[in-house]
N, C-alpha and C positions, 0 to 999 in steps of 0.2 A: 823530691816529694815534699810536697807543705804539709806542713801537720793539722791535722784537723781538730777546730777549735770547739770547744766544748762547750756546748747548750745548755745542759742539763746541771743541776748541785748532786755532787757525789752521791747523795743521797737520795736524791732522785732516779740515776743512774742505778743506783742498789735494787731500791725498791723494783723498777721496772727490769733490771736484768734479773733479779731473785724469783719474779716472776713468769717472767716470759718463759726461764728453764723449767719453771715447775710443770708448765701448761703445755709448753712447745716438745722440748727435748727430753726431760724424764721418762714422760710416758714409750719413748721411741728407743731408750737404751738398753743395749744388751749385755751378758758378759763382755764379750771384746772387747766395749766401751768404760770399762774398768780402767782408772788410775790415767783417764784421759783429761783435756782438757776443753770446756765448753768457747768458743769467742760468739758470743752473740748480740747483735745490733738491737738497740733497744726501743727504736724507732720501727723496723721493718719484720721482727722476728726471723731474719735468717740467718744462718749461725754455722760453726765449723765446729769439727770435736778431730783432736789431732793428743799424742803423747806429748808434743810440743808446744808451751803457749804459743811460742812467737811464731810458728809455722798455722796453727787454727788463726789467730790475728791478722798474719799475713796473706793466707788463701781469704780470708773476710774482705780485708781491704781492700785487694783486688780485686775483687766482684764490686764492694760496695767503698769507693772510693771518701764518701764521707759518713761513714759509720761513727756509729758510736759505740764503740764495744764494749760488753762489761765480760769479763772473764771469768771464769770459776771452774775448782776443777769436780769433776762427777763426782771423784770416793769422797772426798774429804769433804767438800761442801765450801771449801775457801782455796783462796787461792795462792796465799805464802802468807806465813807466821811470822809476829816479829815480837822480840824481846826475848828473855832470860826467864822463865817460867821456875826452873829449877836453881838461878841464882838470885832468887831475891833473899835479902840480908845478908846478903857476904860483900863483903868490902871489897 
């Protein structure tokens, strides 16, 4: 499988997937869909909600072979955390 090359600046990519989930998928969620995770196409608005990113991405991709998917998960609002929040100043 070729990987599919990216059109959009990250940013761009934000913008348009932060939005599409407001408009598209928020409105559609229920309990169940708790602690799930969104893949959706930033281009076509159709999208997967799975516990697993890489299985929402992966049922995505295979529908829409050149996607653009911007990920995020429903509770948290993001999609993985980086850095030391509680080690900053320590050696």
């Amino acid at each position: 499988m070729t990987p599919t090359q990216r059109r959009y600046s990250k940013e761009e990519i934000a913008r348009r997937g932060d939005a599409l989930v407001a408009r598209k998928v928020r409105p559609n969620l229920t309990a169940a869909d708790e602690d799930k995770f969104v893949a959706i196409d930033i281009e076509t608005g159709e999208y997967e909600l799975d516990r697993s990113e890489m299985k929402a991405a992966g049922r995505l991709r295979k529908r829409l072979p050149d996607s653009q998917i911007w990920l995020v998960h429903v509770t948290l609002g993001y999609l993985h955390r980086f850095g030391g929040q509680g080690l900053r100043g320590q050696p």
